[in-house]
C-alpha positions in Angstrom: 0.0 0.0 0.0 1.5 3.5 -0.8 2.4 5.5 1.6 2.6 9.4 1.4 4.3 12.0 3.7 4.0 15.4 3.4 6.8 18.1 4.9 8.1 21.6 5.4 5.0 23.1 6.7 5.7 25.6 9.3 5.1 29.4 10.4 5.0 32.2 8.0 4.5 36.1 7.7 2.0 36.9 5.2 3.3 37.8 2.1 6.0 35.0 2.5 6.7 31.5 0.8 6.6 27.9 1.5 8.2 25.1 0.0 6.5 21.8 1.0 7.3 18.0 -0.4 5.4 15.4 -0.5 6.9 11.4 -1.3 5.5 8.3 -2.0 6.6 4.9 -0.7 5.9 3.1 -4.4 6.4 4.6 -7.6 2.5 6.2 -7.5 3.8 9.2 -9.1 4.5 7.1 -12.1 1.2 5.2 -12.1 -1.1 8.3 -11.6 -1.9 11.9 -11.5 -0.8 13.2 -8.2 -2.6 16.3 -6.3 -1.9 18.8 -4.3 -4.9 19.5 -1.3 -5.4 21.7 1.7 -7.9 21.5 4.4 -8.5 24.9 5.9 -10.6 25.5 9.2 -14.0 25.1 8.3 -14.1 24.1 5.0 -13.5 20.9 3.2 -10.7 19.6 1.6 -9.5 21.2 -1.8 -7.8 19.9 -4.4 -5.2 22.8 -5.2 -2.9 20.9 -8.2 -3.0 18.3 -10.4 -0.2 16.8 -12.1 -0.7 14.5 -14.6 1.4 11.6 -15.1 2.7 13.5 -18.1 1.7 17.1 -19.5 1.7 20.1 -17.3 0.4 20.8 -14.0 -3.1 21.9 -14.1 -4.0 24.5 -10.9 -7.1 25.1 -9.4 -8.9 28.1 -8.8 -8.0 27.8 -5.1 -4.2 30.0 -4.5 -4.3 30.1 -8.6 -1.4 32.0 -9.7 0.6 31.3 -6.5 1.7 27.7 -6.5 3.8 25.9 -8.8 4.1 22.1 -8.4 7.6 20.0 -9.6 7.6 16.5 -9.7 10.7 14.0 -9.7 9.4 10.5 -10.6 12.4 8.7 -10.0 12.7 10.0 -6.6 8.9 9.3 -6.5 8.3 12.9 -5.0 6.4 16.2 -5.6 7.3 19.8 -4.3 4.6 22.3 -3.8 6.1 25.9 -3.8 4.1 28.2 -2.4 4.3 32.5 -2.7 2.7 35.8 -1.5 0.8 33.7 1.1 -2.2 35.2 2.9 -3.5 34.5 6.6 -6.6 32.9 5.2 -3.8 30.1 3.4 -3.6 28.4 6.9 -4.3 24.9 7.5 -2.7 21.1 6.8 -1.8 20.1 3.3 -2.1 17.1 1.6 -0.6 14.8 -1.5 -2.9 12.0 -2.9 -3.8 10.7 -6.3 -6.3 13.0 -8.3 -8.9 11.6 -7.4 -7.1 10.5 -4.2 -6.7 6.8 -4.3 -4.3 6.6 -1.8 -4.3 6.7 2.2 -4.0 10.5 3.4 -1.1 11.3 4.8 -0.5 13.0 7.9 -0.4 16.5 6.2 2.1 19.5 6.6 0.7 22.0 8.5 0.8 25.8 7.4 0.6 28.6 9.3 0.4 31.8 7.8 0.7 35.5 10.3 -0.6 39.0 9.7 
C-alpha cells in the first residue's frame, strides 16, 4: 500500500513562501496523477494541483497564480512551492492521487501570520 508523507510546513508572515514536499513509498507518481490538497478550518478539503502523469500541471482556482508544483518521478516525489501567502492560506496540506486513491497522509501544517 503507498504511503505518502508530506513536509516543510511551518510558520510564515504573510506575504511570505513555503516550500512543502510530498513522497510516496511506491512509484505512485508514475502510475497516476498526483494532487496537491489543503484543508482549511472550516471548509472541506481542496484539491489545489494536479499533475498528470505526463503534460503540465493543471492548478485550481484555489491559491491560482501562487503555487507551482515540480515532480521527480524517480525520486517518487512532488514539491509544492508556495508564494505571497495570505493569513486565510492556513491549514494542513495534503498529496494523494487525483482523485485521491491513496491513504492521506499525515499532512504539513501551514501557518500563515498577519
Amino acid at each position: 500500500q503507498v504511503q505518502l508523507v508530506e513536509s516543510g510546513g511551518g510558520s510564515v508572515q504573510a506575504g511570505g513562501s513555503l516550500r512543502l514536499s510530498c513522497v510516496a513509498s511506491q512509484n505512485a507518481f508514475s502510475r497516476t496523477a498526483m494532487g496537491w490538497y489543503r484543508q482549511v478550518p472550516g471548509n472541506q478539503r481542496q484539491l489545489l494541483a494536479t499533475a498528470p502523469r505526463g503534460g503540465e500541471t493543471v492548478y485550481s482556482d484555489v491559491m491560482k497564480g501562487r503555487l507551482t508544483v515540480t515532480k521527480d518521478i524517480a525520486k517518487n516525489s512532488m514539491d509544492l512551492q508556495m508564494r505571497e501567502l495570505k493569513p486565510e492560506d492556513s491549514g494542513v496540506y495534503f498529496c494523494n492521487g487525483v482523485p485521491p486513491n491513496y491513504a492521506w497522509g499525515q499532512g504539513a501544517q501551514v501557518f500563515v501570520s498577519a
